[in-house]
MDAnalysis code that builds the backbone (N, CA, C; Angstrom):
import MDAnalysis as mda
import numpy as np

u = mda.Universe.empty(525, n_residues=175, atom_resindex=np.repeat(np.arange(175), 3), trajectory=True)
u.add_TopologyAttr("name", ["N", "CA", "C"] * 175)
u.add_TopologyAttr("resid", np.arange(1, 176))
u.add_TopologyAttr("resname", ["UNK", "UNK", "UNK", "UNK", "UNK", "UNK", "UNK", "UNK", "UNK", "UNK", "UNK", "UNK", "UNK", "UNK", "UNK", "UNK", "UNK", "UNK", "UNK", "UNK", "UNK", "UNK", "UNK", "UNK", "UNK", "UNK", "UNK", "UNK", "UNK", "UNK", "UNK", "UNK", "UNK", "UNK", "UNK", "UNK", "UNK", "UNK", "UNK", "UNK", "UNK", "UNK", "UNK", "UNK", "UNK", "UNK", "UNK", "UNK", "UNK", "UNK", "UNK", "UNK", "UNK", "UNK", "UNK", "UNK", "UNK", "UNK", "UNK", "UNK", "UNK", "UNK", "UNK", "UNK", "UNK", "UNK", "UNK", "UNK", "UNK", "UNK", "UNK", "UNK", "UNK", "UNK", "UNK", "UNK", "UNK", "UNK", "UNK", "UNK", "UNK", "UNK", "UNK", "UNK", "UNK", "UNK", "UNK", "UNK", "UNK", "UNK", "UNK", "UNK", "UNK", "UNK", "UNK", "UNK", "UNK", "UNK", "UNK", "UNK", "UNK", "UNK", "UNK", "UNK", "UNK", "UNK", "UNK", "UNK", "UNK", "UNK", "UNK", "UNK", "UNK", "UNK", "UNK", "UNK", "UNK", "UNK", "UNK", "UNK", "UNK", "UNK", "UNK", "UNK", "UNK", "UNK", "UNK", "UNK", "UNK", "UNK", "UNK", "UNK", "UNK", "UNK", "UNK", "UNK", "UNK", "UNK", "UNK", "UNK", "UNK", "UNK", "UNK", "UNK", "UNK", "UNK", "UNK", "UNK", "UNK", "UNK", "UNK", "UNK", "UNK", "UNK", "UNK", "UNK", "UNK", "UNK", "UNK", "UNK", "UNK", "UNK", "UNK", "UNK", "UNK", "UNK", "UNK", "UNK", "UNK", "UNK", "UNK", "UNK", "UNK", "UNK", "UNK"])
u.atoms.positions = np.array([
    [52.432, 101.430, 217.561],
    [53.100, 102.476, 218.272],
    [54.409, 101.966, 218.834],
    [55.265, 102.688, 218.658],
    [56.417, 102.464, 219.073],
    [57.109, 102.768, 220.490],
    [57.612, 102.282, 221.419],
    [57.718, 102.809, 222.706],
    [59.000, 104.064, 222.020],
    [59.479, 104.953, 222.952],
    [60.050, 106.044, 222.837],
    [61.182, 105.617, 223.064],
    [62.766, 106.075, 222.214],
    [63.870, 105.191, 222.923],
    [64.807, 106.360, 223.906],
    [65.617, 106.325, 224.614],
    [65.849, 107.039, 225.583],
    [66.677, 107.979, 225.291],
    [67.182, 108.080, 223.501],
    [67.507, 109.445, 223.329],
    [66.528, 110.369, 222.640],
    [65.380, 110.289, 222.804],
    [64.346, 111.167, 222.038],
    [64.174, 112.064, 223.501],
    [64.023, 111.026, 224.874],
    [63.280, 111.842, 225.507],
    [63.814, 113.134, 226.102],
    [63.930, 114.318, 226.036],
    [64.601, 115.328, 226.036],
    [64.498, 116.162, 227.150],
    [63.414, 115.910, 227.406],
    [62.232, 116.765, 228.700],
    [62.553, 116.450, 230.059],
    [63.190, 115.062, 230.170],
    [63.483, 114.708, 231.530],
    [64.940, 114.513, 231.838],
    [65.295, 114.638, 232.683],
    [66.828, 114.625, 233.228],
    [67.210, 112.945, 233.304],
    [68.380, 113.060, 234.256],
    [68.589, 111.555, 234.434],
    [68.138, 110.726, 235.137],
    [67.629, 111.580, 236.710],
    [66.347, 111.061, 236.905],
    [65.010, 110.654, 237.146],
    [64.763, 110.856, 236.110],
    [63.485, 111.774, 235.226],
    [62.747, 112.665, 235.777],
    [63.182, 113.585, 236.559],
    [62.635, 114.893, 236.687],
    [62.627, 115.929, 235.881],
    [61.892, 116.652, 235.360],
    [61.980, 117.970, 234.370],
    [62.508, 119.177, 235.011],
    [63.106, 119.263, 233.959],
    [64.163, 120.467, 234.627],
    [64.192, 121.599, 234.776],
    [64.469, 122.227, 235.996],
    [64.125, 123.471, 236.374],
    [64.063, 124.995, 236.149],
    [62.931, 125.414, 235.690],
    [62.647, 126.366, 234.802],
    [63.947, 127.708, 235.491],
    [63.964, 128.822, 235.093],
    [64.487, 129.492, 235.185],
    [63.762, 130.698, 236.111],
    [64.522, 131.238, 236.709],
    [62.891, 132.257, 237.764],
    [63.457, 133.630, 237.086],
    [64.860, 133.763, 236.311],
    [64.962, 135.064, 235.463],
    [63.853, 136.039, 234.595],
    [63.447, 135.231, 233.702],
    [62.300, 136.375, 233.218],
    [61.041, 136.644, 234.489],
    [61.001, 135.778, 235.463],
    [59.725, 136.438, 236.317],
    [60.337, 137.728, 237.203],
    [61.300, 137.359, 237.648],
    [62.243, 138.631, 238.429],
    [62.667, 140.259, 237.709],
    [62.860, 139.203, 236.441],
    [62.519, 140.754, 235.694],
    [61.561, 141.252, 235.616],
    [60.183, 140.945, 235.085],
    [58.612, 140.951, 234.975],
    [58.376, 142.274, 236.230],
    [58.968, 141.857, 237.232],
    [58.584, 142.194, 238.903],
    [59.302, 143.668, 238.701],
    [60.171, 143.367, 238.743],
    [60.872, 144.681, 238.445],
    [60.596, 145.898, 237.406],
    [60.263, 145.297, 236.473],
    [59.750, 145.967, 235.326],
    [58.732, 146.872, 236.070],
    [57.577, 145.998, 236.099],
    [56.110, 146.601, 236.772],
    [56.204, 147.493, 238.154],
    [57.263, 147.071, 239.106],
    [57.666, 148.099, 240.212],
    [58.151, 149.159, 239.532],
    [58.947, 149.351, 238.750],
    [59.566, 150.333, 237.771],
    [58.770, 151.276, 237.116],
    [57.531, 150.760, 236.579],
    [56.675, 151.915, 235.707],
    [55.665, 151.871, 237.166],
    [55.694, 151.235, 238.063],
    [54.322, 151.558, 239.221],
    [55.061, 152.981, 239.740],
    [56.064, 152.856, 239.917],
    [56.860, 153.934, 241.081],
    [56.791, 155.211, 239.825],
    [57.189, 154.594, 238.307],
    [57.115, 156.402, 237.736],
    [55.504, 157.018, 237.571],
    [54.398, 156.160, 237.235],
    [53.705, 156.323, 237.025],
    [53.062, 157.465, 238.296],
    [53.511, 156.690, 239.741],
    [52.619, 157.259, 241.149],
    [53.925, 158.819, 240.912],
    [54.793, 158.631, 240.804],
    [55.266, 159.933, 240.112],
    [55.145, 161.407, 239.879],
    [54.648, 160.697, 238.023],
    [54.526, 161.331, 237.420],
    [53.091, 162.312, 237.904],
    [52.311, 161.747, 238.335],
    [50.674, 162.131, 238.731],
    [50.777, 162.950, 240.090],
    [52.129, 162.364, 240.804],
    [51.798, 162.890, 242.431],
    [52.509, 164.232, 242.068],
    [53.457, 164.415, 241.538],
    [54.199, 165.728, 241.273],
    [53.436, 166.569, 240.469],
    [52.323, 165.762, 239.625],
    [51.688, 167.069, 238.813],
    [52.308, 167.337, 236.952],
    [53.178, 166.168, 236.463],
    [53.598, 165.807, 235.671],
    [52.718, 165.320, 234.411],
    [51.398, 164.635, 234.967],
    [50.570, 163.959, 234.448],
    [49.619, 164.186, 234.939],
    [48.502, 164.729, 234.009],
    [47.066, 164.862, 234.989],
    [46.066, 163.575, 234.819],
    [45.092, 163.481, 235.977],
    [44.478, 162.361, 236.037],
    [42.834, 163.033, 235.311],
    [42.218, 161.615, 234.392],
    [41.542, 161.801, 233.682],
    [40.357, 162.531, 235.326],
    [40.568, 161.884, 235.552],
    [39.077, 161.989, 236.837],
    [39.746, 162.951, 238.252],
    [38.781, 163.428, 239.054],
    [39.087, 164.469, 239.940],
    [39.939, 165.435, 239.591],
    [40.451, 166.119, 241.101],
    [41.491, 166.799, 240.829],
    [41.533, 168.263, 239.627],
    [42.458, 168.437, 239.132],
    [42.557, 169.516, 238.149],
    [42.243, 171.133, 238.377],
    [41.410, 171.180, 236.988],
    [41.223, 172.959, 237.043],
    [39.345, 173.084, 238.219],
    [39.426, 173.959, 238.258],
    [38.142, 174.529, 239.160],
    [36.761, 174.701, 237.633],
    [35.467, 174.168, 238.041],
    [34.744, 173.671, 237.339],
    [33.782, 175.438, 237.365],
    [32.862, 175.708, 236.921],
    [31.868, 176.817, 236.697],
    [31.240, 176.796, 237.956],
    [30.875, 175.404, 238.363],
    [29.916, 175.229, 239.590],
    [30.669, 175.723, 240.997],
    [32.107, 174.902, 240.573],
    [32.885, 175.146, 242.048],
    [33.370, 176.553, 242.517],
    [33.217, 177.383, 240.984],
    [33.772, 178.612, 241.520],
    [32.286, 179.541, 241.776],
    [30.973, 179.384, 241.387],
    [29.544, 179.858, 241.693],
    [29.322, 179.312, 243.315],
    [30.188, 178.192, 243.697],
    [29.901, 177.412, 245.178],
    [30.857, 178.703, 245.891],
    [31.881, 178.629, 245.111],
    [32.894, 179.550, 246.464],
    [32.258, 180.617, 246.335],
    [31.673, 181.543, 245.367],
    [31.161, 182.786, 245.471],
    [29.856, 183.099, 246.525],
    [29.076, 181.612, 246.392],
    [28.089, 182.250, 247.288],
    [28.368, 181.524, 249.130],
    [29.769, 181.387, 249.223],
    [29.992, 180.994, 250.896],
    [29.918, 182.667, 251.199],
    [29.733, 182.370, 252.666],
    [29.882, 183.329, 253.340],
    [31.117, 184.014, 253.887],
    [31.332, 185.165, 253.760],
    [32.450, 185.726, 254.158],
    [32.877, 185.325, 255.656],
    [34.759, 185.105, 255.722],
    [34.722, 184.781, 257.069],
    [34.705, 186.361, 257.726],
    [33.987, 186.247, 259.292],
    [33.894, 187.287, 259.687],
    [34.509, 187.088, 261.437],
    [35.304, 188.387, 261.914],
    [36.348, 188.492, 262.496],
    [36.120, 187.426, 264.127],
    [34.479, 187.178, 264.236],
    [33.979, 186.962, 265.236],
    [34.312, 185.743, 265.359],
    [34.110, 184.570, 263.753],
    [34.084, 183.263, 264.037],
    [35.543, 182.913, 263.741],
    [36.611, 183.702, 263.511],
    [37.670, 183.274, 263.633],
    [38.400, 182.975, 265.157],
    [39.351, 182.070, 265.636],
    [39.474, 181.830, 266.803],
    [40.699, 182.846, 267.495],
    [40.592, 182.830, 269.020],
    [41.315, 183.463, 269.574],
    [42.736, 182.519, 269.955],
    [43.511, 183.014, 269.992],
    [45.059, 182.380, 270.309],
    [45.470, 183.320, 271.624],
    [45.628, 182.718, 272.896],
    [46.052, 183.023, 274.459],
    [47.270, 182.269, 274.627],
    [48.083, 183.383, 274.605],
    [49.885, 182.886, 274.643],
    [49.623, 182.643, 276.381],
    [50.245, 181.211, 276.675],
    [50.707, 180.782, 278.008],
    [52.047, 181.174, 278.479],
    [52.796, 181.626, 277.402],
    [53.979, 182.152, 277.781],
    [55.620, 180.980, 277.198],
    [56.395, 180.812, 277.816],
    [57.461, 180.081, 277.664],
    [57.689, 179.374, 278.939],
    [58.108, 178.415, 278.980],
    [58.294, 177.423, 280.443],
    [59.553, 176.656, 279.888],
    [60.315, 176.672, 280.875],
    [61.498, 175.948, 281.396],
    [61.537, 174.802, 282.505],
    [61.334, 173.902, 281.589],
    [61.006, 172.424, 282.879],
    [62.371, 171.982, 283.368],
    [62.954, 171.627, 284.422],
    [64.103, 171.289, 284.416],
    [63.927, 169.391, 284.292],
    [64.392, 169.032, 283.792],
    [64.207, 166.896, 283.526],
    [65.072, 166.406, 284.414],
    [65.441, 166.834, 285.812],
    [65.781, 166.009, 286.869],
    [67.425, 165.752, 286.614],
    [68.318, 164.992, 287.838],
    [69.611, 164.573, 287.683],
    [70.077, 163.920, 286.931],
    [69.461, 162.427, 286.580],
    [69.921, 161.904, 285.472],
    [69.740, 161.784, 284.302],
    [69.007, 162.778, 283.720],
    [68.368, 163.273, 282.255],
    [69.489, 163.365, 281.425],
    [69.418, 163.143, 280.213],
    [70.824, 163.691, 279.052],
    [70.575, 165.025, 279.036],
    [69.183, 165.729, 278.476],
    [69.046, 167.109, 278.929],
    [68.746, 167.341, 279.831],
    [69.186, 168.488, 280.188],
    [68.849, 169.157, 281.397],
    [67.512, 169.755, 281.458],
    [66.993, 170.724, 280.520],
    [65.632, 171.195, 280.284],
    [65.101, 171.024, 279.736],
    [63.559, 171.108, 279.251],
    [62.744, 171.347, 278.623],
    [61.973, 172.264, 278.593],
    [62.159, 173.023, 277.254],
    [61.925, 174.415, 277.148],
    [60.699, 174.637, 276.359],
    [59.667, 175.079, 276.943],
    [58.128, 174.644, 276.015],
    [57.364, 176.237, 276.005],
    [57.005, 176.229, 274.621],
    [55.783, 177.588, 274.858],
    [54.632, 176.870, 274.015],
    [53.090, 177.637, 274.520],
    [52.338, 177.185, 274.153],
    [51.258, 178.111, 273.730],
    [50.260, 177.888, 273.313],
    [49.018, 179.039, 273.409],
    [47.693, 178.370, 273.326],
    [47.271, 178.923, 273.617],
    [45.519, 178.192, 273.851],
    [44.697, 178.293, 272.594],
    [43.892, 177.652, 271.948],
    [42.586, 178.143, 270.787],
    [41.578, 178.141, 271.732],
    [41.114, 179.246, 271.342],
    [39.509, 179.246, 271.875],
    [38.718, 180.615, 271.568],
    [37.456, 180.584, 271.259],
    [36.310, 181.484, 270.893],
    [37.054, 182.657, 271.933],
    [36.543, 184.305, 270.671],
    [37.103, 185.395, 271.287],
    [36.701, 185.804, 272.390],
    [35.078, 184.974, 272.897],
    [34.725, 185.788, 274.028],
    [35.196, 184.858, 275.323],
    [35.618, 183.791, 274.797],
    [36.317, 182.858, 276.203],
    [37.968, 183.626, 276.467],
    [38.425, 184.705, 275.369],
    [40.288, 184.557, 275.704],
    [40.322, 185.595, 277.100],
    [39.361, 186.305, 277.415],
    [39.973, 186.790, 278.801],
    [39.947, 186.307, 279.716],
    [39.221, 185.056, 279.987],
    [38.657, 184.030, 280.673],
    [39.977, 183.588, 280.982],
    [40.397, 182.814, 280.021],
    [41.851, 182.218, 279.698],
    [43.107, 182.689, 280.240],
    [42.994, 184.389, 280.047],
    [43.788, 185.072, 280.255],
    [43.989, 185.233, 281.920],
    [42.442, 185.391, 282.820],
    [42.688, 185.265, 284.221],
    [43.013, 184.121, 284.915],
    [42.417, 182.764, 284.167],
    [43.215, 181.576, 284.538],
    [44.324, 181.564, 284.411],
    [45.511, 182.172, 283.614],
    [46.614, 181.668, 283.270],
    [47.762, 181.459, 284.670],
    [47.310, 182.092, 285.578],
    [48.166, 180.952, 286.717],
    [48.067, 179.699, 286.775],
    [46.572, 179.860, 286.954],
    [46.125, 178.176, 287.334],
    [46.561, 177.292, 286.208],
    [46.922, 177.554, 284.525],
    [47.013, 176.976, 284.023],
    [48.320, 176.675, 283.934],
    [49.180, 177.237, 284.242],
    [50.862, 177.248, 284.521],
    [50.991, 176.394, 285.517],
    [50.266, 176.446, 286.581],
    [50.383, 175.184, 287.427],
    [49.928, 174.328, 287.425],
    [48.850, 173.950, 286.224],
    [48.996, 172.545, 286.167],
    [49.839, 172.133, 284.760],
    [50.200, 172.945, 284.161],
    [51.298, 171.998, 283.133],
    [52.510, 171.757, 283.627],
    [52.868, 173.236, 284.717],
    [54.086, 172.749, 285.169],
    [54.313, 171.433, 285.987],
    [52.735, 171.292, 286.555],
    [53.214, 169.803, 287.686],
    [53.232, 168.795, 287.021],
    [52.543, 168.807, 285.398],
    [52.503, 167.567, 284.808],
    [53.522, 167.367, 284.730],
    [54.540, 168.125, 283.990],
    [55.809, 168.248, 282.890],
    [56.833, 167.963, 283.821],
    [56.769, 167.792, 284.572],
    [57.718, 167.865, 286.261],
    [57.937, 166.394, 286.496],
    [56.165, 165.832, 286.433],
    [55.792, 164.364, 287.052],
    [56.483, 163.723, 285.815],
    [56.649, 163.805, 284.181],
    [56.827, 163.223, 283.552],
    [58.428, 162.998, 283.488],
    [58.853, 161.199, 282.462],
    [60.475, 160.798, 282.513],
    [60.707, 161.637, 280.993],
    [62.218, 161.490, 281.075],
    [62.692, 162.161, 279.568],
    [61.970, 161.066, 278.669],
    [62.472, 159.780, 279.356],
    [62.162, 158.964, 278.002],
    [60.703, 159.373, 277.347],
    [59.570, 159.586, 277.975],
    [58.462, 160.260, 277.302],
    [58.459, 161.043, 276.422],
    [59.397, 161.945, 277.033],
    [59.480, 163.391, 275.834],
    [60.062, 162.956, 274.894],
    [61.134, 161.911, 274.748],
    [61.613, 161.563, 273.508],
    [61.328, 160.470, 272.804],
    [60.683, 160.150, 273.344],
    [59.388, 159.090, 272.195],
    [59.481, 159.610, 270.788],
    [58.495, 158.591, 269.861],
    [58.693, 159.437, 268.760],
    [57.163, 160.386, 268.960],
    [56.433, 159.831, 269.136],
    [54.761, 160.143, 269.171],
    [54.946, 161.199, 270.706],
    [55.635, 161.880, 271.094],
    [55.582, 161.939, 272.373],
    [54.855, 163.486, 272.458],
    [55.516, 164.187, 271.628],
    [54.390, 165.496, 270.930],
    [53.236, 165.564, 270.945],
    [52.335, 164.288, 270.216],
    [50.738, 164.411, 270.175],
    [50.539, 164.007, 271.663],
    [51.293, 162.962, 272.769],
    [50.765, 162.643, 273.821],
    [50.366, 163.787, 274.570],
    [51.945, 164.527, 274.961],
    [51.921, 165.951, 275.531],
    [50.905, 166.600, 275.499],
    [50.355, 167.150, 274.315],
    [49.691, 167.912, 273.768],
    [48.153, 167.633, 274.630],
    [47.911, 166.437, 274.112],
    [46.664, 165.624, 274.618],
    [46.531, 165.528, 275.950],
    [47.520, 165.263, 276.826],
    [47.434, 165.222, 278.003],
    [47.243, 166.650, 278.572],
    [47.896, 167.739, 277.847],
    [47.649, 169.322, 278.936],
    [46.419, 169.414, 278.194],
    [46.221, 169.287, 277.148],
    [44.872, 169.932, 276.877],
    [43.734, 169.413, 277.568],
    [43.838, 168.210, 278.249],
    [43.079, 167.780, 279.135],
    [42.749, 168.254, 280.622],
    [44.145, 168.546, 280.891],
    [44.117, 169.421, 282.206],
    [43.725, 170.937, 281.952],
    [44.700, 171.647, 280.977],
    [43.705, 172.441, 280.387],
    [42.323, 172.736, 280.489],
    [41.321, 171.877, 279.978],
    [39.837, 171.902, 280.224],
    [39.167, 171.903, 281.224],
    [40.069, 170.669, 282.141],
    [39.602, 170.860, 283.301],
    [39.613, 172.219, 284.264],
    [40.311, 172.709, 284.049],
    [40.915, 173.878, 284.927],
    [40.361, 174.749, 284.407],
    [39.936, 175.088, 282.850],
    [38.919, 176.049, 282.538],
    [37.505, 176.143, 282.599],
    [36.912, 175.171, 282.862],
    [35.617, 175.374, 282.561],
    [34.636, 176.131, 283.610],
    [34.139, 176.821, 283.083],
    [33.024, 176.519, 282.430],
    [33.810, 177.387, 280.452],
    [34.573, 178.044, 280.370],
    [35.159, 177.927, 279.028],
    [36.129, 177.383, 278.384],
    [35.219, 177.048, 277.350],
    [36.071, 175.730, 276.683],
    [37.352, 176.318, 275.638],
    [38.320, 175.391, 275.896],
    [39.551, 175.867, 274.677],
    [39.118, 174.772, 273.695],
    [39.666, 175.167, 272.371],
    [39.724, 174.327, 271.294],
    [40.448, 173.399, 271.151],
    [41.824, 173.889, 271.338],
    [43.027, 173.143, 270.962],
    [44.169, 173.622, 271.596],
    [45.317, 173.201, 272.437],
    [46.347, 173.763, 272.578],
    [47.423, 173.302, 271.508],
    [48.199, 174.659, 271.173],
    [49.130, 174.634, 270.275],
    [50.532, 174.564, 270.935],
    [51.435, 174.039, 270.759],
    [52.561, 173.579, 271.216],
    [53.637, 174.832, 270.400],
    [53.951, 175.791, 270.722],
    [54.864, 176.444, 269.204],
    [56.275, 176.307, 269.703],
    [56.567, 175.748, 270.673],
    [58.310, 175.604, 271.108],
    [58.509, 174.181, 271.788],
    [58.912, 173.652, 271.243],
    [59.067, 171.855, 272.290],
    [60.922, 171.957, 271.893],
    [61.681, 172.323, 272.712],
    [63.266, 171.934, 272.934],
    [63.713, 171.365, 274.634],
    [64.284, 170.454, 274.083],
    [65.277, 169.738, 274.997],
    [66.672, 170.297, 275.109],
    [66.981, 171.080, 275.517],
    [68.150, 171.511, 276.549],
    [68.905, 170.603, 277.319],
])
C-alpha cells in the first residue's frame, strides 16, 4: 500500500479541515415545504380542495338526525332586557372624554320583567363600576371580555334571586 501523496488528497483544505458544505439547497428545501404547507392549508381552508375525511356534504343519517330534533319553541328561546345607553364621563386627564356604552341583559322570558324592575338598581351599579375604573383599562386590548365579566358579575348579584345569562355589550365607544 502506498501512502497517499498530497495532491490526491482533495477532501481536505490546507489545514486539513473538510470543507464547508453549503447550507443553499437546505434553505431552499425549507422554503419549498413552507411554500406548498401555506398553499395546501389554503387550498382546504377556503374550500378549494375537499378533505378526504370530515367535513363536506350532509350524510342520510345527519339529515334523519336534524329531522327528528325538536322544534325550537318561542319559550326556550332567550329574552334580551335593553339597559339602555350610558355615558360615562373618564375623568380630567383621560384622552377621551367619554365612554359611551349600551348593553342588554340574556335571560329566560319569565325572569325579563324581573330585570326590567331592577333596572335602576342595575344602572347603579354599572355606573359606579365604570366611574371607579382608569382609561387605561378600557383600552387594553382584552379590556371588552374584562368589562363584560366584571358587570355581569355585579349584574347577578343585584338580581337574584333571577338569574341573567349573559350580558351583551352592543355599543363600547370612547369619546
Amino acid at each position: 500500500m502506498e501512502p497517499m501523496a498530497e495532491s490526491e488528497n482533495i477532501e481536505t483544505t490546507e489545514e486539513g479541515a473538510p470543507p464547508k458544505r453549503s447550507r443553499k439547497p437546505l434553505l431552499i428545501g425549507v422554503a419549498l415545504a413552507l411554500l406548498l404547507g401555506g398553499g395546501g392549508f389554503f387550498a382546504t381552508f377556503s374550500g378549494m380542495v375537499a378533505l378526504p375525511f370530515g367535513g363536506g356534504e350532509e350524510t342520510e343519517a345527519d339529515a334523519k338526525t336534524a329531522a327528528k330534533a325538536p322544534p325550537v319553541s318561542p319559550d326556550s328561546l332567550p329574552a334580551f332586557v335593553p339597559v339602555g345607553e350610558m355615558v360615562i364621563p373618564l375623568g380630567p386627564n383621560a384622552r377621551a372624554k367619554f365612554l359611551v356604552i349600551e348593553m342588554e341583559i340574556e335571560t329566560r322570558p319569565e325572569d325579563a320583567a324581573a330585570f326590567e324592575a331592577l333596572k335602576p338598581r342595575i344602572l347603579d351599579v354599572v355606573n359606579t363600576y365604570l366611574r371607579a375604573i382608569e382609561e387605561a383599562d378600557i383600552e387594553a386590548p382584552g379590556a371588552t371580555l374584562r368589562l363584560r365579566a366584571q358587570l355581569l358579575r355585579r349584574v347577578r348579584a343585584v338580581s337574584a334571586p333571577a338569574e341573567p345569562r349573559d350580558l351583551l355589550i352592543t355599543a363600547f365607544v370612547l369619546k
